[in-house]
Biopython code that builds the backbone (N, CA, C, O; Angstrom):
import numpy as np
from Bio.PDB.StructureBuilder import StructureBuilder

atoms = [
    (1, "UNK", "N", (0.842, -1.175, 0.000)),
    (1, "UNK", "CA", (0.000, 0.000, 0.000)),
    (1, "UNK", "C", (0.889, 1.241, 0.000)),
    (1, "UNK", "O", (1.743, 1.463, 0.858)),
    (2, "UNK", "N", (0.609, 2.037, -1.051)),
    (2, "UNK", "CA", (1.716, 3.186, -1.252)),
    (2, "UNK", "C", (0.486, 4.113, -0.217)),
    (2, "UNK", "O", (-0.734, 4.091, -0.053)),
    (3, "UNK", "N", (1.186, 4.572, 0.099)),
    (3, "UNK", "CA", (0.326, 5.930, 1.116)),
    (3, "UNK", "C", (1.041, 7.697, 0.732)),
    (3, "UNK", "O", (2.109, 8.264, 0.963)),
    (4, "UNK", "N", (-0.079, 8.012, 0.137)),
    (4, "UNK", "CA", (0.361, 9.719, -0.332)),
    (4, "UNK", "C", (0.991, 10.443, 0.501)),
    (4, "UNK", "O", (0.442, 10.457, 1.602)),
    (5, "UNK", "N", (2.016, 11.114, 0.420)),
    (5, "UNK", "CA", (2.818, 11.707, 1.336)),
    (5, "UNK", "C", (3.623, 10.857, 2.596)),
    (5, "UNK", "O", (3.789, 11.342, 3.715)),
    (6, "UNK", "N", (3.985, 9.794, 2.276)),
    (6, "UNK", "CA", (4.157, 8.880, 3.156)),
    (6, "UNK", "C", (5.931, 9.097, 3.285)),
    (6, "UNK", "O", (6.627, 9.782, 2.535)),
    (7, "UNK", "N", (6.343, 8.356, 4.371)),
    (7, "UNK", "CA", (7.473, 7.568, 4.736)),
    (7, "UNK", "C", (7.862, 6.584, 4.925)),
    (7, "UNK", "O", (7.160, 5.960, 5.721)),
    (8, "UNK", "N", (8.915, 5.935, 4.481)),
    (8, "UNK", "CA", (9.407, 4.385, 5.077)),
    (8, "UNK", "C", (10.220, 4.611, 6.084)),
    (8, "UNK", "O", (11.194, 5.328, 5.856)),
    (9, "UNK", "N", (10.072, 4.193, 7.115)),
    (9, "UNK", "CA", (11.087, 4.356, 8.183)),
    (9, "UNK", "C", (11.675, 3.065, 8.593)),
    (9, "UNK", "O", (11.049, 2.047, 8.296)),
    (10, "UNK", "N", (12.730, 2.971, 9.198)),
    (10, "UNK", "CA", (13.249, 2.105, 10.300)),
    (10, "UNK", "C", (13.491, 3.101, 11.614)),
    (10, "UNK", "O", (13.896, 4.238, 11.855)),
    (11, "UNK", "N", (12.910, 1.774, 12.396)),
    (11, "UNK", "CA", (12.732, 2.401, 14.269)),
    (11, "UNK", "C", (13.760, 1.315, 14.936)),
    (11, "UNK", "O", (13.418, 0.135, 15.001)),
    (12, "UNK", "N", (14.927, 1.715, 15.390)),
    (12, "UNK", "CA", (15.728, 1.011, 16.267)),
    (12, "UNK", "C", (15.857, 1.655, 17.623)),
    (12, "UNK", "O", (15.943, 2.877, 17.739)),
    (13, "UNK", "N", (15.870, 0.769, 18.719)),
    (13, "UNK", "CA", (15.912, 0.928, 20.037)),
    (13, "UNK", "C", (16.791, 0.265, 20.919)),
    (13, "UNK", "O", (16.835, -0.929, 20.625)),
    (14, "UNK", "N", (17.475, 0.537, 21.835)),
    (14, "UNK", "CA", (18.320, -0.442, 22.782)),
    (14, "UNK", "C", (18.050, 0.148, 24.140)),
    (14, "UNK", "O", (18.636, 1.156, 24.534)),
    (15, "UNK", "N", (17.052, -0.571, 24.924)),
    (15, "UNK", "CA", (16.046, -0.151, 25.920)),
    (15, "UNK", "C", (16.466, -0.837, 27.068)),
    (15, "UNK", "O", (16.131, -2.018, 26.977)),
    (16, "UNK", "N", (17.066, -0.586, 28.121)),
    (16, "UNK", "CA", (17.271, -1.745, 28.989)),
    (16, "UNK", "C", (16.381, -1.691, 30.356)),
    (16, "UNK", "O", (16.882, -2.155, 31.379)),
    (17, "UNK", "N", (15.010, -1.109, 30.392)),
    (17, "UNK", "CA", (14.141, -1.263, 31.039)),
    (17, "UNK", "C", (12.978, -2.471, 30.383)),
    (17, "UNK", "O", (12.779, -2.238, 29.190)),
    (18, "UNK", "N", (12.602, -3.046, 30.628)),
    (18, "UNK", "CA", (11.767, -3.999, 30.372)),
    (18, "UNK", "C", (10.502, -3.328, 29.853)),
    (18, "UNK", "O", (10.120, -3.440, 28.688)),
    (19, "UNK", "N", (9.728, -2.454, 31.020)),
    (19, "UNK", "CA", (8.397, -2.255, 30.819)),
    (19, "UNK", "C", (8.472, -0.752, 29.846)),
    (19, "UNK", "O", (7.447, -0.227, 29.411)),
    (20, "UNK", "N", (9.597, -0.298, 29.652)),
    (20, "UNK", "CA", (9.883, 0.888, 28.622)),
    (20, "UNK", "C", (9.755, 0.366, 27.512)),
    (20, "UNK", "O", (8.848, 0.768, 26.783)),
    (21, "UNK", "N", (10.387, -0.387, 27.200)),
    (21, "UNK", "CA", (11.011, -1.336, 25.723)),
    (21, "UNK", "C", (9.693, -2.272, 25.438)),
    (21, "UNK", "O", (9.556, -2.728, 24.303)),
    (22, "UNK", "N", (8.877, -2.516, 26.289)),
    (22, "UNK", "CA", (7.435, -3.339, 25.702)),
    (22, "UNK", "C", (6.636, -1.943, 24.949)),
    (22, "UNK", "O", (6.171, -1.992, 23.810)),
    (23, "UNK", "N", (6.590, -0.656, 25.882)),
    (23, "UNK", "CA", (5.763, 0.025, 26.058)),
    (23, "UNK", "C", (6.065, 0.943, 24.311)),
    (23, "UNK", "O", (5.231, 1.358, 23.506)),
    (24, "UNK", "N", (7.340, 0.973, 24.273)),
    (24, "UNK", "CA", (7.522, 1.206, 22.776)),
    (24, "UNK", "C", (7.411, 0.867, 21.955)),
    (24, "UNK", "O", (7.036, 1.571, 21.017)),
    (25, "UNK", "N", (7.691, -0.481, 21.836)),
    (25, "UNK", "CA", (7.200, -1.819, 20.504)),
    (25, "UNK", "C", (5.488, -1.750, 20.702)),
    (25, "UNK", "O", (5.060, -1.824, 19.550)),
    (26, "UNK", "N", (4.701, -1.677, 21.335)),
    (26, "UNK", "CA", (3.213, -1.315, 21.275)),
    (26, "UNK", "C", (3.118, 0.025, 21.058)),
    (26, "UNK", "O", (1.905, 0.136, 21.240)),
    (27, "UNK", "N", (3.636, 1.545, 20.708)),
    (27, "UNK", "CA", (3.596, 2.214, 20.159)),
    (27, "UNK", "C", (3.677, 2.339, 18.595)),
    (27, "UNK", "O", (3.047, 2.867, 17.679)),
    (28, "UNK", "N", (4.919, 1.482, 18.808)),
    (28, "UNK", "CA", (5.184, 1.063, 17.183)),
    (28, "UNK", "C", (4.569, 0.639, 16.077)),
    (28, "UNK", "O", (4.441, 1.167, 14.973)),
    (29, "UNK", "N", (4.049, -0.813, 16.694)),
    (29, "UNK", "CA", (2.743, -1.219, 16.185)),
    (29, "UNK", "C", (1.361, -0.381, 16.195)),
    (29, "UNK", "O", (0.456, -0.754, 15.449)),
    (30, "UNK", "N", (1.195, 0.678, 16.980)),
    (30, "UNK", "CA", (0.063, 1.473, 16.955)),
    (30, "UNK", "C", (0.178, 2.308, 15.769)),
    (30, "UNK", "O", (-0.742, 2.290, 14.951)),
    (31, "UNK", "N", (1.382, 3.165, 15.551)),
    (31, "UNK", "CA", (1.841, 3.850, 13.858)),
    (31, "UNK", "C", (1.918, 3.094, 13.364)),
    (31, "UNK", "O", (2.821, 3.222, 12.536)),
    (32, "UNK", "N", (1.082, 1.460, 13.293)),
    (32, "UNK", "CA", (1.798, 0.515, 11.517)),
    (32, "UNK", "C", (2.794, 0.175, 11.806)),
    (32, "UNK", "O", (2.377, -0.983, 11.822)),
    (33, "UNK", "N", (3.993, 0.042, 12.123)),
    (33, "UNK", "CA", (5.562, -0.567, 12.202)),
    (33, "UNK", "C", (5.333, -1.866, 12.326)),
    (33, "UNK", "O", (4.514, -2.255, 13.158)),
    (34, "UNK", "N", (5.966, -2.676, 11.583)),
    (34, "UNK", "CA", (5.899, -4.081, 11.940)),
    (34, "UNK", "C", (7.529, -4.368, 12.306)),
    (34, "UNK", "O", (8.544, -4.035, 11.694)),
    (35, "UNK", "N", (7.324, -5.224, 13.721)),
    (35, "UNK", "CA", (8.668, -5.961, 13.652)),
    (35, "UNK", "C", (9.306, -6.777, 13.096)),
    (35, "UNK", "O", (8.747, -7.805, 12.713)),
    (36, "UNK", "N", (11.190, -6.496, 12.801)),
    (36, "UNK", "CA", (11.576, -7.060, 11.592)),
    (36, "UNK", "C", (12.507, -7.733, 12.460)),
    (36, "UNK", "O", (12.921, -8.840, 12.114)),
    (37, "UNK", "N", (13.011, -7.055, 13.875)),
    (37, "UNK", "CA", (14.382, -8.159, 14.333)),
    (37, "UNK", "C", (13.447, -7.639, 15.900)),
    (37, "UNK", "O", (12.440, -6.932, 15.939)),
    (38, "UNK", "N", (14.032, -8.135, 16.821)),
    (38, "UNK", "CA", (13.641, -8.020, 18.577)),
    (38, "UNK", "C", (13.492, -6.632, 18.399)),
    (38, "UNK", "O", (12.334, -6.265, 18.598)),
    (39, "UNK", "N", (14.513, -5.474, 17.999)),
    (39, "UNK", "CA", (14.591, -3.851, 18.601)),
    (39, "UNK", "C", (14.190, -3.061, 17.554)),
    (39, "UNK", "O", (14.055, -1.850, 17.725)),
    (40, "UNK", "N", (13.907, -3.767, 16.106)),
    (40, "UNK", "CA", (14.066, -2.620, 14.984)),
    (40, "UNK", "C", (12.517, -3.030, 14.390)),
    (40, "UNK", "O", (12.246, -4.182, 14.052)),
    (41, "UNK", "N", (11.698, -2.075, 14.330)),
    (41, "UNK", "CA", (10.835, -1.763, 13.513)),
    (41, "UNK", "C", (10.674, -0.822, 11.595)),
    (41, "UNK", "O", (11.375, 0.078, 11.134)),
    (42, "UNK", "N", (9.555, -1.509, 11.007)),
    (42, "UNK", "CA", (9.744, -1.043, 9.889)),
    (42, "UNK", "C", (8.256, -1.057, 9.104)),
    (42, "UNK", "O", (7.375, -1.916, 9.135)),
    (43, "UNK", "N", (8.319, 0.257, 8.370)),
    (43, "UNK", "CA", (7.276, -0.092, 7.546)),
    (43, "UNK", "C", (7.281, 1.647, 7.180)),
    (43, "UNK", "O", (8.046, 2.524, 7.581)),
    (44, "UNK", "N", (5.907, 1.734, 6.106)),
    (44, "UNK", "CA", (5.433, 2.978, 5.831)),
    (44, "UNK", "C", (4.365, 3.681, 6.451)),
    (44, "UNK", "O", (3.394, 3.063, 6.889)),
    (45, "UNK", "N", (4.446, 4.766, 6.519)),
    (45, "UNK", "CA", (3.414, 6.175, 7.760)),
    (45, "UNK", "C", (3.485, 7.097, 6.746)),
    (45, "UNK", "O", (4.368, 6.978, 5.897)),
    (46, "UNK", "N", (2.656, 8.041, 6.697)),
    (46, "UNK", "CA", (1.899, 9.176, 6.606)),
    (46, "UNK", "C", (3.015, 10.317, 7.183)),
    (46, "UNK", "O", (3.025, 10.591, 8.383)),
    (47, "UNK", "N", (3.931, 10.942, 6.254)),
    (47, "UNK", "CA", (4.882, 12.125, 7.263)),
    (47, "UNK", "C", (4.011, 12.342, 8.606)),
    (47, "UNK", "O", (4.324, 11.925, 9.721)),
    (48, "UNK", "N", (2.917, 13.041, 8.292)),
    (48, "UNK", "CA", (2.543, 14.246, 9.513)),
    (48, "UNK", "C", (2.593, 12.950, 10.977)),
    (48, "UNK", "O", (3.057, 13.323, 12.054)),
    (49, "UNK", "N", (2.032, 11.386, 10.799)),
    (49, "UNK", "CA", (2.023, 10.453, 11.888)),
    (49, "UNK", "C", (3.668, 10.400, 12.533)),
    (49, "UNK", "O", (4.167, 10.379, 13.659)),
    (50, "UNK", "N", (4.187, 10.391, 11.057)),
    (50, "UNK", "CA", (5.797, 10.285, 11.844)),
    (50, "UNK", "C", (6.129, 11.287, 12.162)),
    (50, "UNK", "O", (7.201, 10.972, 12.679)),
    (51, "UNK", "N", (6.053, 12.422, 12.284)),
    (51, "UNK", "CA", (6.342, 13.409, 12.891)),
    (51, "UNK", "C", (5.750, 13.448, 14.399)),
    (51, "UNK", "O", (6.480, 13.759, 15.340)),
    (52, "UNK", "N", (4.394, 13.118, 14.573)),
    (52, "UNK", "CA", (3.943, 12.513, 15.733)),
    (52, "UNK", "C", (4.315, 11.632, 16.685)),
    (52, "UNK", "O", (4.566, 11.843, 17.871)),
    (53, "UNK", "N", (4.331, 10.437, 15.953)),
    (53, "UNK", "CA", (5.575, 9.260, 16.441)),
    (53, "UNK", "C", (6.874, 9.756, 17.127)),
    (53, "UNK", "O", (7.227, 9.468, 18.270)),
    (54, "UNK", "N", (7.498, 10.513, 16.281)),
    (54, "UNK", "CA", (8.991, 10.751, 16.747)),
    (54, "UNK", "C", (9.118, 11.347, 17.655)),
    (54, "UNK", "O", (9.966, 10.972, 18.465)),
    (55, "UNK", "N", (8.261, 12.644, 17.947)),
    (55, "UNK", "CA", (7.971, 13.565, 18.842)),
    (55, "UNK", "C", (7.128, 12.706, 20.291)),
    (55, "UNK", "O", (7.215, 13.242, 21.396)),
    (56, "UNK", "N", (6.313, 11.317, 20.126)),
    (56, "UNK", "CA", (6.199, 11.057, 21.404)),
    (56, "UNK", "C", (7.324, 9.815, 21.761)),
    (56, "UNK", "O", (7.364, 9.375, 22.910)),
    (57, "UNK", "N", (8.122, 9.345, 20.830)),
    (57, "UNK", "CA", (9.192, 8.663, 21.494)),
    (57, "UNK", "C", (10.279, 9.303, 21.839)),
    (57, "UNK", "O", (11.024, 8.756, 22.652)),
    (58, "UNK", "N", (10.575, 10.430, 21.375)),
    (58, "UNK", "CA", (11.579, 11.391, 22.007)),
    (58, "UNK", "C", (10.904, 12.539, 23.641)),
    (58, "UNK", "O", (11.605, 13.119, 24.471)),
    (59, "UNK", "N", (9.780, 12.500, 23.578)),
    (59, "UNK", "CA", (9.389, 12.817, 24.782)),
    (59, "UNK", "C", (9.271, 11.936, 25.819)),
    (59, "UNK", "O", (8.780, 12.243, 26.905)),
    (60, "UNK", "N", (9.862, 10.432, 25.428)),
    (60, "UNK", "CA", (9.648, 9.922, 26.937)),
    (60, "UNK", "C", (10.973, 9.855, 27.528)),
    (60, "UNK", "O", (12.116, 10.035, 27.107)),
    (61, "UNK", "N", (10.334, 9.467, 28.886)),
    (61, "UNK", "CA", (11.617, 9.701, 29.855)),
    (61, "UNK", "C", (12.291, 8.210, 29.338)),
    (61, "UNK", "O", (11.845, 7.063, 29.310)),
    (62, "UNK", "N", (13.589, 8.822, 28.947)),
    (62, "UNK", "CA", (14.805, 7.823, 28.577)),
    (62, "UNK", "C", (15.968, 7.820, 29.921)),
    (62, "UNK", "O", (16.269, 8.820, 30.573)),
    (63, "UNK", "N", (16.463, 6.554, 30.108)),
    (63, "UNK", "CA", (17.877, 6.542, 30.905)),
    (63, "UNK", "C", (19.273, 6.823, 30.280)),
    (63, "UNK", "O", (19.397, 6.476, 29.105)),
    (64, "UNK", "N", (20.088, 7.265, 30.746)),
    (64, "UNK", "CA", (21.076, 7.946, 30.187)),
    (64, "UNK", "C", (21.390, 7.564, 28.835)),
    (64, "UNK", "O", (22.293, 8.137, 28.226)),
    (65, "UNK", "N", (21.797, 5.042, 28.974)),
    (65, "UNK", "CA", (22.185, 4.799, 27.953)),
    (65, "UNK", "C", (20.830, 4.270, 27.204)),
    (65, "UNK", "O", (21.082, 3.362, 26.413)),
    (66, "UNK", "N", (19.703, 4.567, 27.263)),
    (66, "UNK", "CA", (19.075, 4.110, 26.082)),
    (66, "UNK", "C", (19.194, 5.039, 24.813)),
    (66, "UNK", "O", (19.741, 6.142, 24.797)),
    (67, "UNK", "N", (18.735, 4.555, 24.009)),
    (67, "UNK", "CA", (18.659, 5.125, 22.746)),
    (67, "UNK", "C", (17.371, 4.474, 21.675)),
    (67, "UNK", "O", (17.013, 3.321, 21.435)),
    (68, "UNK", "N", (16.873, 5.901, 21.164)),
    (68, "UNK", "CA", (15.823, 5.307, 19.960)),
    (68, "UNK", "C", (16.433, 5.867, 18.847)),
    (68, "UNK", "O", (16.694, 7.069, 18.910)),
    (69, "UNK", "N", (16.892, 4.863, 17.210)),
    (69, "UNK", "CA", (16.953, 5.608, 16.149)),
    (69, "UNK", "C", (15.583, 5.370, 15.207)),
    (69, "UNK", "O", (14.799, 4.436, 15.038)),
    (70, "UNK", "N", (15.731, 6.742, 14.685)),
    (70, "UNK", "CA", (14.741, 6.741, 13.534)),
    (70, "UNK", "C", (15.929, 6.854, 11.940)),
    (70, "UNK", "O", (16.966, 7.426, 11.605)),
    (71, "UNK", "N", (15.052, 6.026, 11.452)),
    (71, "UNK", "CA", (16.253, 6.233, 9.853)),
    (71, "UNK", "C", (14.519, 6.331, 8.765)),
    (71, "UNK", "O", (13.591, 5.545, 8.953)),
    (72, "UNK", "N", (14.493, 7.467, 7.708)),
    (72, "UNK", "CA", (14.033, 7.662, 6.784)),
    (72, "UNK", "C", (14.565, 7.174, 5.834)),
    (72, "UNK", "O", (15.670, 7.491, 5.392)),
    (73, "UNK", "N", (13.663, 6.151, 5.315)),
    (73, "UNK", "CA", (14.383, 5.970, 3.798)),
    (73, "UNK", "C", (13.900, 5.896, 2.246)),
    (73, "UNK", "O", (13.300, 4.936, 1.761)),
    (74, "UNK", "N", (14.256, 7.037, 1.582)),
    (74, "UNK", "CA", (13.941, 7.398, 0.330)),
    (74, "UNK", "C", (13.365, 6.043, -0.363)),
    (74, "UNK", "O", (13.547, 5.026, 0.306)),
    (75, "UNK", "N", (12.675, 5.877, -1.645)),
    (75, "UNK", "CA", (12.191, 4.825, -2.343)),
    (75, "UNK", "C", (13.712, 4.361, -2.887)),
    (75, "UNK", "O", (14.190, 3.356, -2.361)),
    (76, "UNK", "N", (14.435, 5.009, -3.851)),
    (76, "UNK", "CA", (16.394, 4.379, -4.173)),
    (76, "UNK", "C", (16.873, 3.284, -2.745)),
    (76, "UNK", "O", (17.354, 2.157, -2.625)),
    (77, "UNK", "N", (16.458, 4.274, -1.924)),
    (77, "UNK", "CA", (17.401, 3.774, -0.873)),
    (77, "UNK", "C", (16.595, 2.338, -0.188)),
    (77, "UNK", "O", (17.356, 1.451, 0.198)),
    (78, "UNK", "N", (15.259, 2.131, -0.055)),
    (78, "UNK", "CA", (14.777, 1.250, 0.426)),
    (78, "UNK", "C", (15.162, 0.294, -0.404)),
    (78, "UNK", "O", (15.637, -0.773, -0.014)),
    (79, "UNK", "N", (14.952, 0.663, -1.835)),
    (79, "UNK", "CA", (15.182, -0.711, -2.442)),
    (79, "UNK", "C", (16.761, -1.295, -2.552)),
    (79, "UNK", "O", (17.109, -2.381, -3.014)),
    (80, "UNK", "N", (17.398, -0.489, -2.120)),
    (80, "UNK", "CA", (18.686, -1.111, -2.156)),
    (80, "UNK", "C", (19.225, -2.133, -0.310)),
    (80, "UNK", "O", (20.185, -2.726, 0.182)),
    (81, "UNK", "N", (17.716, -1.698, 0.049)),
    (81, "UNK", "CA", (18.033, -2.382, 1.752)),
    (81, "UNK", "C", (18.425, -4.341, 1.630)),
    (81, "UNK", "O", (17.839, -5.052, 0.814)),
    (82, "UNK", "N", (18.993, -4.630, 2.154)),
    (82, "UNK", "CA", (19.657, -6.372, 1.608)),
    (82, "UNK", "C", (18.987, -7.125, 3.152)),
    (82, "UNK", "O", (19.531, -6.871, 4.227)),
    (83, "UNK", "N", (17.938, -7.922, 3.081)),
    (83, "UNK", "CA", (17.638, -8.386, 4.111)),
    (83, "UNK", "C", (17.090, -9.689, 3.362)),
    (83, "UNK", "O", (16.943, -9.791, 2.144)),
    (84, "UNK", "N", (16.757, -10.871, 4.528)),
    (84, "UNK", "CA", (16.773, -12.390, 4.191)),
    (84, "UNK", "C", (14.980, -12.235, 3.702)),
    (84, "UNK", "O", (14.395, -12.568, 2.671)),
    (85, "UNK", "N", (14.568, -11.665, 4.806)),
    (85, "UNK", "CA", (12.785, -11.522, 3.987)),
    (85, "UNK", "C", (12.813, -10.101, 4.067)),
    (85, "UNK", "O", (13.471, -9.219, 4.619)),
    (86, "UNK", "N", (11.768, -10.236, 3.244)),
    (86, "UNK", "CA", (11.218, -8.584, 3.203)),
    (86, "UNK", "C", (11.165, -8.190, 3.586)),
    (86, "UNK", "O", (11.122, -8.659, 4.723)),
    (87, "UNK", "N", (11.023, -6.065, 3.474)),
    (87, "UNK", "CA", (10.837, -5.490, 4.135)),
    (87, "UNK", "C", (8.931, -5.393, 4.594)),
    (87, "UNK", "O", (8.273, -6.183, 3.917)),
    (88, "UNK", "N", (8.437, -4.898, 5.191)),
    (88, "UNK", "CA", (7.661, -4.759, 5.408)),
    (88, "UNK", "C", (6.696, -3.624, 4.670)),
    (88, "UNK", "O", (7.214, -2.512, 4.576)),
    (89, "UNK", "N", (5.251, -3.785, 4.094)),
    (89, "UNK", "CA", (5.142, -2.747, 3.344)),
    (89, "UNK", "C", (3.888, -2.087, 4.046)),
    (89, "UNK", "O", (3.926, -1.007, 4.636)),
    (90, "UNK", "N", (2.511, -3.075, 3.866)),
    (90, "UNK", "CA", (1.562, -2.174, 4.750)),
    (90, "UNK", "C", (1.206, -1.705, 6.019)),
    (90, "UNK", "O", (1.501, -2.442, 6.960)),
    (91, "UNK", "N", (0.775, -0.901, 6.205)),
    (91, "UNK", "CA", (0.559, -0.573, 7.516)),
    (91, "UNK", "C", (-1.132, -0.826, 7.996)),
    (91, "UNK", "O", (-2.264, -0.586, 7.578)),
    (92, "UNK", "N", (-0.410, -1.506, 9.219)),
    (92, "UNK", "CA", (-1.655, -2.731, 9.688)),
    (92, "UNK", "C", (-2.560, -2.381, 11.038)),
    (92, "UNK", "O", (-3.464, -3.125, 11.419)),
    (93, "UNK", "N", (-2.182, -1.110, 11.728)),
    (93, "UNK", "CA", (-2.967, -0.659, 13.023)),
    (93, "UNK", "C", (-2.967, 1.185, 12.958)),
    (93, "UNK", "O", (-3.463, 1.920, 13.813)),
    (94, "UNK", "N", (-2.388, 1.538, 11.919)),
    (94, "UNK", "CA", (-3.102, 3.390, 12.044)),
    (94, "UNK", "C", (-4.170, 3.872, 12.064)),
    (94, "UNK", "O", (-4.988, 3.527, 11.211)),
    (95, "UNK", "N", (-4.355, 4.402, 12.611)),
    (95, "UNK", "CA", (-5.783, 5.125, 12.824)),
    (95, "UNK", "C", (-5.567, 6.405, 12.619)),
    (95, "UNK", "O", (-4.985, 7.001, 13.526)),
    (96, "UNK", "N", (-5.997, 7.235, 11.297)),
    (96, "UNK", "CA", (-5.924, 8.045, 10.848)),
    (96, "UNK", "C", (-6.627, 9.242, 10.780)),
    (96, "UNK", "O", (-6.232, 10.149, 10.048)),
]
sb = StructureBuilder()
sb.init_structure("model")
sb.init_model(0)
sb.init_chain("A")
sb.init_seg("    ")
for serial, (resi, resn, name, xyz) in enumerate(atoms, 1):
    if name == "N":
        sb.init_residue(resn, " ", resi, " ")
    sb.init_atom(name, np.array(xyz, "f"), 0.0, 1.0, " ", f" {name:<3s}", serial, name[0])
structure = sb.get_structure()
């Protein structure tokens, strides 16, 4: 599903609270992200959602060493991504 004005993102995290690191992967999945490995999410959103998204995973309270990345990736660049299965394409829980 191509989505107008959209983004492909990858969402990586290294969370070492338990109930933080659940509480984000059920965010994830709430914007559409489907999981591709344990920490990294992927799929396509709607800019204005990811702008939303990013802005409430960067507002939560993080511990010194966690970290969330966000990576945008152009249509060139997705298709050049090298993984064993696919990437992920539709988005399966947005509410728009």
């Amino acid at each position: 599903m191509i989505v107008i004005n959209s983004k492909y993102v990858l969402v990586a995290y290294d969370i070492e609270d338990n109930g933080r690191r659940s509480k984000i992967a059920e965010l994830l999945q709430y914007y559409g992200l489907a999981r591709i490995q344990y920490s990294v999410f992927a799929g396509e959103m709607p800019a204005r959602k990811l702008k939303d998204m990013t802005n409430t995973l960067f507002d939560m309270e993080l511990e010194d060493d966690d970290n969330i990345t966000i990576v945008p990736l152009c249509e060139n660049c997705k298709e050049d991504v090298k993984s064993i299965k696919p990437l992920p394409e539709q988005i399966k829980h947005l509410s728009i």
